[in-house]
C-alpha positions as CSV (number, residue, x, y, z in Angstrom):
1,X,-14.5,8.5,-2.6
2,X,-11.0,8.9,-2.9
3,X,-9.0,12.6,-2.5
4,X,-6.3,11.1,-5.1
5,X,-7.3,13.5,-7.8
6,X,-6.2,10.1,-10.7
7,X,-7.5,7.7,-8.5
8,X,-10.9,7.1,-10.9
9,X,-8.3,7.0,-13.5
10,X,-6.1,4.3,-11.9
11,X,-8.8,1.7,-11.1
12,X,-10.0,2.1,-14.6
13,X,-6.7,1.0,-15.6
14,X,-6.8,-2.4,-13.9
15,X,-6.9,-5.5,-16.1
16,X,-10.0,-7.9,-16.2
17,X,-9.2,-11.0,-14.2
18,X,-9.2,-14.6,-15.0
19,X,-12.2,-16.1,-13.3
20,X,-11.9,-19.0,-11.0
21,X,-13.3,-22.0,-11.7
22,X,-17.6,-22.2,-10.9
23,X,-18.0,-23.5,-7.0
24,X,-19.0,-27.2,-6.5
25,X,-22.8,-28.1,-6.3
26,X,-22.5,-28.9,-2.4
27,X,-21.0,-25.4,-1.7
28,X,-22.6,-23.8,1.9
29,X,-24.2,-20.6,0.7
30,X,-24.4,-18.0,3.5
31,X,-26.8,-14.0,3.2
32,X,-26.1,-12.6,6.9
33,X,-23.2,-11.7,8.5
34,X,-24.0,-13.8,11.5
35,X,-24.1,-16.9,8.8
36,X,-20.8,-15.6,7.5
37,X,-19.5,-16.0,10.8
38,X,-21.1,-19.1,11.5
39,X,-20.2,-20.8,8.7
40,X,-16.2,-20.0,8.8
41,X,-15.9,-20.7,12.4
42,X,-17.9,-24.1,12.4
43,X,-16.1,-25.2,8.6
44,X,-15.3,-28.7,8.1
45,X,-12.1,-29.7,5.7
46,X,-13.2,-29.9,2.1
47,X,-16.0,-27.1,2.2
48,X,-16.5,-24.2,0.1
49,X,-18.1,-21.3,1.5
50,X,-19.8,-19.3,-1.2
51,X,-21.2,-15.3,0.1
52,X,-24.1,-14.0,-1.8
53,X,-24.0,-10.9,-3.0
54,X,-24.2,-7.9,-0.3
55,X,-23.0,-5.2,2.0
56,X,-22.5,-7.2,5.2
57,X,-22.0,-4.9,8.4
58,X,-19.9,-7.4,10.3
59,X,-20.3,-7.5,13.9
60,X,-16.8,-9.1,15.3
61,X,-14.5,-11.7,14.1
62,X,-14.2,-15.0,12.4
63,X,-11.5,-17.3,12.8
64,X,-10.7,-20.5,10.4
65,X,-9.0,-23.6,11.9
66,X,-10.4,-26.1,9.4
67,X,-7.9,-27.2,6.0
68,X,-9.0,-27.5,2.6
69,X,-11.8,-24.7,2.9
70,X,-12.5,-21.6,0.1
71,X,-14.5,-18.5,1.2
72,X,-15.4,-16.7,-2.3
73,X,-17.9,-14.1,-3.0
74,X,-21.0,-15.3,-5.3
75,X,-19.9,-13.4,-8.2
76,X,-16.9,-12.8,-9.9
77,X,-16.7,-8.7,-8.8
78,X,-15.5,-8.5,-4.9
79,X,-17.5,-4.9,-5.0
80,X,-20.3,-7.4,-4.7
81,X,-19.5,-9.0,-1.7
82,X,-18.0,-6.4,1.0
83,X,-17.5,-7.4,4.4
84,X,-17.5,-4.0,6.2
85,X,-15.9,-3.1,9.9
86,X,-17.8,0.1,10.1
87,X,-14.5,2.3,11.7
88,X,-13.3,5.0,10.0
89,X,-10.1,5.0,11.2
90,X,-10.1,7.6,13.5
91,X,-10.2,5.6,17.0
92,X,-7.5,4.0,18.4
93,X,-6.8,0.0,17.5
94,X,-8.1,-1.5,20.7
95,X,-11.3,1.0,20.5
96,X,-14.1,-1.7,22.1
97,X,-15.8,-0.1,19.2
98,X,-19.9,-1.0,19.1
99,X,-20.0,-1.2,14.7
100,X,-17.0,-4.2,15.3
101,X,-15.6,-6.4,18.6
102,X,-12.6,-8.7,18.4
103,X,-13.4,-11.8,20.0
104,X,-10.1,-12.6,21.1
105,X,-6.1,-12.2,19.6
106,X,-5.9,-9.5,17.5
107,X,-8.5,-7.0,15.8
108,X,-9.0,-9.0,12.3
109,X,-11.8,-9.5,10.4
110,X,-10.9,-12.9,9.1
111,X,-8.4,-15.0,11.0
112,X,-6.8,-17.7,10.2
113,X,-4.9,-20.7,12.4
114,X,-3.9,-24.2,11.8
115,X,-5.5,-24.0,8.6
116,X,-3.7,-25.4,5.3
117,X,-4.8,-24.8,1.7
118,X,-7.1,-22.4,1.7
119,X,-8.3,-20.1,-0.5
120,X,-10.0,-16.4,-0.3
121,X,-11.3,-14.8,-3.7
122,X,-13.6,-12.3,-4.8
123,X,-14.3,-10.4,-2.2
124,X,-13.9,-6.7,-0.2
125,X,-13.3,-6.6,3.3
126,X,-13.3,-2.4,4.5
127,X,-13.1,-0.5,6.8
128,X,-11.1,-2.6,9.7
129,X,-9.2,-0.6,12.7
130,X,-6.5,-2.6,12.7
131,X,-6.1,-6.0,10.4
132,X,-8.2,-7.3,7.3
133,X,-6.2,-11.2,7.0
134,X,-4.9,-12.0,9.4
135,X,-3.0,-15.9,9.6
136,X,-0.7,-16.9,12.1
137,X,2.6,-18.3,11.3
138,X,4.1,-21.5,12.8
139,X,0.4,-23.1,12.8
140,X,0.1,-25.0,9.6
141,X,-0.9,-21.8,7.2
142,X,0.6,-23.0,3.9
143,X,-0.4,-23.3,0.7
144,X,-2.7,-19.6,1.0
145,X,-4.2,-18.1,-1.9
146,X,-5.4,-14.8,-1.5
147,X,-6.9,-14.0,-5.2
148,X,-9.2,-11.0,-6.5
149,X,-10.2,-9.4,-3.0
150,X,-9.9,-5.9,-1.8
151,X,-8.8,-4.2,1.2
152,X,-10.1,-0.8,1.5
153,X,-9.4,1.6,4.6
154,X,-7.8,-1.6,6.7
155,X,-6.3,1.0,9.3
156,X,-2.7,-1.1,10.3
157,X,-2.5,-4.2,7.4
158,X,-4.9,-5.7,4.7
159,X,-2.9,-8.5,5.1
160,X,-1.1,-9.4,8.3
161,X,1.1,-12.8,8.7
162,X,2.7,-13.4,11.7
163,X,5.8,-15.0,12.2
164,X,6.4,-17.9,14.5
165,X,8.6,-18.1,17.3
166,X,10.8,-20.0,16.1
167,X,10.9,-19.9,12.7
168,X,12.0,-23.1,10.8
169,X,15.2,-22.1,8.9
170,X,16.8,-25.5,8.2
171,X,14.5,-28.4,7.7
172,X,11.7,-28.9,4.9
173,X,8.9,-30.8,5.6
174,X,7.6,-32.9,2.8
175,X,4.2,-31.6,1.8
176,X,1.2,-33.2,-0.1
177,X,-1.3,-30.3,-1.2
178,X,-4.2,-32.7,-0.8
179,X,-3.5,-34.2,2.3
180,X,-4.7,-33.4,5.4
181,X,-1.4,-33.9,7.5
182,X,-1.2,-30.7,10.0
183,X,2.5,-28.9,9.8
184,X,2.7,-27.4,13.5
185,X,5.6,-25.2,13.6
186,X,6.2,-24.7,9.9
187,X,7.1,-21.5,8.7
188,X,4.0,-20.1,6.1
189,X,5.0,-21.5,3.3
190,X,4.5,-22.0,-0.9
191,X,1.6,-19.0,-0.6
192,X,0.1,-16.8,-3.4
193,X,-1.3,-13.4,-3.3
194,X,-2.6,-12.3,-6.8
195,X,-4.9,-9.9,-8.6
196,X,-6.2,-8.0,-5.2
197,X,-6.5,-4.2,-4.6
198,X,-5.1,-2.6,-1.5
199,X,-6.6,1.0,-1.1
200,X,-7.1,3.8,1.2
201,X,-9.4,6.8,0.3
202,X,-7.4,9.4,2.7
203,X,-4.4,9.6,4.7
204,X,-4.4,7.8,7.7
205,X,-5.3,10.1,10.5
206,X,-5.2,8.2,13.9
207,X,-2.0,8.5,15.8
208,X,-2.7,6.6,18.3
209,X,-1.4,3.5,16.9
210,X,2.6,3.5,18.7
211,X,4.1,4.7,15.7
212,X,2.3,8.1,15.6
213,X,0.0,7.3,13.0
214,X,2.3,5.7,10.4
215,X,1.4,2.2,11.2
216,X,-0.3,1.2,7.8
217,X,0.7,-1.0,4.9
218,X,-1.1,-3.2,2.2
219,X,0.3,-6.1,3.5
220,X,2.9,-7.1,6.2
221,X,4.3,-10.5,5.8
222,X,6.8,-12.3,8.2
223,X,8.8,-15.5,7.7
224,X,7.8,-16.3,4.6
225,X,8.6,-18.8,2.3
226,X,8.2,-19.6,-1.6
227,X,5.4,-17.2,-2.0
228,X,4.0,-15.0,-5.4
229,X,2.7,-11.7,-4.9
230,X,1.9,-10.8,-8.4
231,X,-0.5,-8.4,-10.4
232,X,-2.2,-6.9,-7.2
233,X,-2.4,-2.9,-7.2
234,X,-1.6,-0.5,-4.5
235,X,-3.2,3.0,-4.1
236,X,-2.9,6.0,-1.6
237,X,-1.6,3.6,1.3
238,X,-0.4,7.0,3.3
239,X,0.5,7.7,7.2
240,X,0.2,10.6,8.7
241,X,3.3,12.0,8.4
242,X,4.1,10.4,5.3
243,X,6.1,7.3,7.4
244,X,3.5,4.1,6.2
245,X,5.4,0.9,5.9
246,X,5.9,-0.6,2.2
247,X,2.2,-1.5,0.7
248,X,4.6,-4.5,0.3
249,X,6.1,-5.2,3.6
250,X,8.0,-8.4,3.8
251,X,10.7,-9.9,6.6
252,X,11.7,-11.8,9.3
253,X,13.7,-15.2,7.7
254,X,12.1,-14.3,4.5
255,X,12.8,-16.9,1.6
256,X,12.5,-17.4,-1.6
257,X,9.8,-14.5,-2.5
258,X,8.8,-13.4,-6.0
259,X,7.1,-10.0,-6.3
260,X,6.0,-9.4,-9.5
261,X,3.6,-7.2,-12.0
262,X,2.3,-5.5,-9.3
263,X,1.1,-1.5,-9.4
264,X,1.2,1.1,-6.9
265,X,0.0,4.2,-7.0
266,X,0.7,6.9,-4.2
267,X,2.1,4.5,-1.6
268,X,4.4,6.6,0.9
269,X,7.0,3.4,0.6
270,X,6.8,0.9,-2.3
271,X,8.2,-2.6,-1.9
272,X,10.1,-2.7,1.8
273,X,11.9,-6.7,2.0
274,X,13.5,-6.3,5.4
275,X,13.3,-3.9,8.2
276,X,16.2,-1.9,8.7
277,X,14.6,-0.3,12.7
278,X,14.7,-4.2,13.7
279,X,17.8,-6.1,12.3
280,X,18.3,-7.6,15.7
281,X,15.0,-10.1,16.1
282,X,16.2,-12.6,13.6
283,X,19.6,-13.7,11.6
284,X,18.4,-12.7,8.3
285,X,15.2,-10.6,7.1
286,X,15.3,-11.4,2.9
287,X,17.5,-14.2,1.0
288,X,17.1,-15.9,-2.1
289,X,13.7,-13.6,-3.7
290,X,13.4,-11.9,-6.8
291,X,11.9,-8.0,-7.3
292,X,10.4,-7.9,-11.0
293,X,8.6,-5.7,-13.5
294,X,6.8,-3.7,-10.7
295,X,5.5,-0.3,-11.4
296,X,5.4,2.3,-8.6
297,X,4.2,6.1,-9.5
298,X,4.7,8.4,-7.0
299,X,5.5,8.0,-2.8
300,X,7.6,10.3,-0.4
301,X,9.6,7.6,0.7
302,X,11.9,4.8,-0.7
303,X,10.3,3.1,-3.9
304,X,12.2,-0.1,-3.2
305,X,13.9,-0.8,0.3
306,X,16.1,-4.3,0.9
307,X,17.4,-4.6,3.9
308,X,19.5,-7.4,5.8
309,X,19.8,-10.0,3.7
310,X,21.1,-12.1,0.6
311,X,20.5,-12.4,-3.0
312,X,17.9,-10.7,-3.9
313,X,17.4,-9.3,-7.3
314,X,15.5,-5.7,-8.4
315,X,15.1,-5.9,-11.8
316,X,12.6,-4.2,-14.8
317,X,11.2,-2.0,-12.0
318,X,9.6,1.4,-13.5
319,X,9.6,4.1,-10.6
320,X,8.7,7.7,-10.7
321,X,7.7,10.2,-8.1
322,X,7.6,13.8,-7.9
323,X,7.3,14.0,-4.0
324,X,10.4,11.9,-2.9
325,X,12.7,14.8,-2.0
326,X,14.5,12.8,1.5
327,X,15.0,9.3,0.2
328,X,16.8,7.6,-2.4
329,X,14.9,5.7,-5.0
330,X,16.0,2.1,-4.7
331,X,18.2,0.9,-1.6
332,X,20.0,-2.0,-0.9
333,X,21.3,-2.5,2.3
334,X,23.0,-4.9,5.1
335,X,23.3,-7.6,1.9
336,X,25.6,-10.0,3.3
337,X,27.2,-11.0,0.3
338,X,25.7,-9.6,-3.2
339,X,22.5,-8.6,-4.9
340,X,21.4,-7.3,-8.1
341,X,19.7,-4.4,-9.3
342,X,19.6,-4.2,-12.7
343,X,17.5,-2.8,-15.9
344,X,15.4,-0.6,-13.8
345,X,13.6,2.3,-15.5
346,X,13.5,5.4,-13.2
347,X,12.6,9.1,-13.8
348,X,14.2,11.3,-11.1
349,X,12.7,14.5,-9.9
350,X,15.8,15.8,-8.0
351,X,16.5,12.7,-5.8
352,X,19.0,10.0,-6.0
353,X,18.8,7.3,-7.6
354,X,20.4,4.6,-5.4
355,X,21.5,3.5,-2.4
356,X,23.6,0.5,-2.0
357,X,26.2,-1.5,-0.8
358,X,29.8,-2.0,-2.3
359,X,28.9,-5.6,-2.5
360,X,25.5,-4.7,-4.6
361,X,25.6,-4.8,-8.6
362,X,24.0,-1.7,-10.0
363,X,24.0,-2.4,-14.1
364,X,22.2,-1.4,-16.7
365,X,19.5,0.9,-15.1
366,X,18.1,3.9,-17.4
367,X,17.8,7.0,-15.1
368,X,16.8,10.0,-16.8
């Protein structure tokens, strides 16, 4: 249970969600965790991997390498279907902890590699010390659709996406969504992340984590391009002392982003597009994306953060919070030549309103 005092209030506030289509006939229906595992690690392309309905206490690990492959709950609820770490969060990341083992890389639940076009839905994966999703960038992870799941107490990231070293910036490669041509060395690309819940029930409490118990966000994305985060909600994602990274957390040669229609509720920092403790590791952090229509109730720290980048618009953003006393609401820094934040709705509580540079357009925002 939750010690947000509205948090029964804000889940009850979430909209129904449009139900994906029913899985094919020849779908490989798993009941154990050990057939869970089984059945994602040994996938073939073209396979739908349907999970009944349960409370699966998940030993270690599964990693994906196969293309064309959906891993949906049985039913249309992901409260059905929880895939549960068993840590509470209060042992350090690389605990060789007996309720879950990393088999190898980092602490994930469900890992994925070389693996286009595929699809998780309806489905809760809790209580993880360090990463829920984890896909690695640079490896053919394109085309991902992450779509009604939640990620509850995930200890670092729900979602983690790892850039590639390097990081295509130039050239595009052609793409066919049905084919089963491999991309090696592609940046994660033309990705969707819609209609999930990313929650924690208390303040993060471990501190031994290198960042003295701060690192935590809903998701943390790097080297994205062309991808939707849209209509997912946010609660209580909290560090110890109040330093989490964004419950959106996106950077590192970042392109072409929308973020859109999504809640959150009690987030330390809202939407964070670039990094501003690590503007050295790449050329550019955020270009070309679009902020829109977001809703973010309270947080300590920034409510919007754009660092070290290009052209990025903020725009029809509603933002209040009665605990930000030390940041500004929405900053916009290290923009290289302009950006746009315009037709926000903010309600201050004694803190500023804005931080940004000369070369940033600040129009038509009501702040009351």
């Amino acid at each position: 249970m939750s010690d947000l005092k509205d948090y029964q209030e804000i889940k009850d506030s979430i909209k129904s969600v449009p139900p994906l289509p029913a899985f094919p006939s020849d779908s490989v229906r798993v009941d154990s965790a050990e057939g869970i595992i089984q059945a994602i690690t040994e996938a073939k392309s073209h396979t739908t991997i349907v999970i009944a309905k349960g409370h699966y206490q998940m030993p270690c690990d599964s990693l994906l390498t196969a293309s064309h492959v959906t891993i949906r709950g049985e039913t249309d609820n992901p409260d059905d279907v929880v895939l549960d770490g068993g840590v509470d969060g209060t042992k350090p990341f690389d605990d060789d902890s007996p309720q879950f083992k990393k088999t190898g890389g980092q602490s994930g639940m469900l890992k994925i590699l070389r693996a286009s076009n595929v699809t998780i839905a309806n489905l809760t994966i809790a209580n993880c010390p360090k990463y829920g999703l984890v896909y690695v960038g640079g490896g053919n992870v394109c085309y991902l659709k992450v779509y009604h799941c939640t990620f509850r107490n995930i200890w670092a990231r729900g979602i983690k996406g790892h850039g590639s070293n390097p990081i295509e910036t130039e050239s595009e490669h052609p793409m066919d969504t049905m084919s089963d041509q491999e991309f090696y060395g592609v940046a994660p690309k033309y990705g969707e992340i819609r209609h999930c819940l990313f929650e924690a029930d208390k303040v993060k409490t471990n501190d031994q984590d290198g960042f003295e118990g701060d690192y935590i966000a809903g998701m943390d994305l790097m080297g994205t391009k062309h991808f939707t985060i849209a209509d997912n909600t946010f609660i209580g994602i909290r560090g110890k002392n109040g330093g989490a990274r964004g419950a959106m957390f996106i950077w590192q040669l970042t392109e072409n982003v929308t973020v859109e229609n999504n809640h959150i509720y009690h987030c330390d920092k809202g939407i964070a597009l670039g990094n501003p403790s690590s503007r050295d590791k790449r050329s550019y952090h955020v270009r070309n994306s679009l902020v829109r229509n977001n809703t973010i109730i309270g947080g300590s720290n920034k409510a919007i953060e754009i660092d070290h980048g290009n052209n990025v618009d903020i725009v029809q953003n509603t933002i209040e919070s009665t605990v930000r006393k030390n940041f500004v609401t929405i900053q916009v820094n290290h923009i290289t030549e302009s950006s746009r934040v315009t037709d926000n709705t903010i309600r201050l509580h004694g803190e500023q309103a804005f931080g940004c540079d000369d070369c940033v357009s600040v129009e038509n925002n009501d702040v009351t």
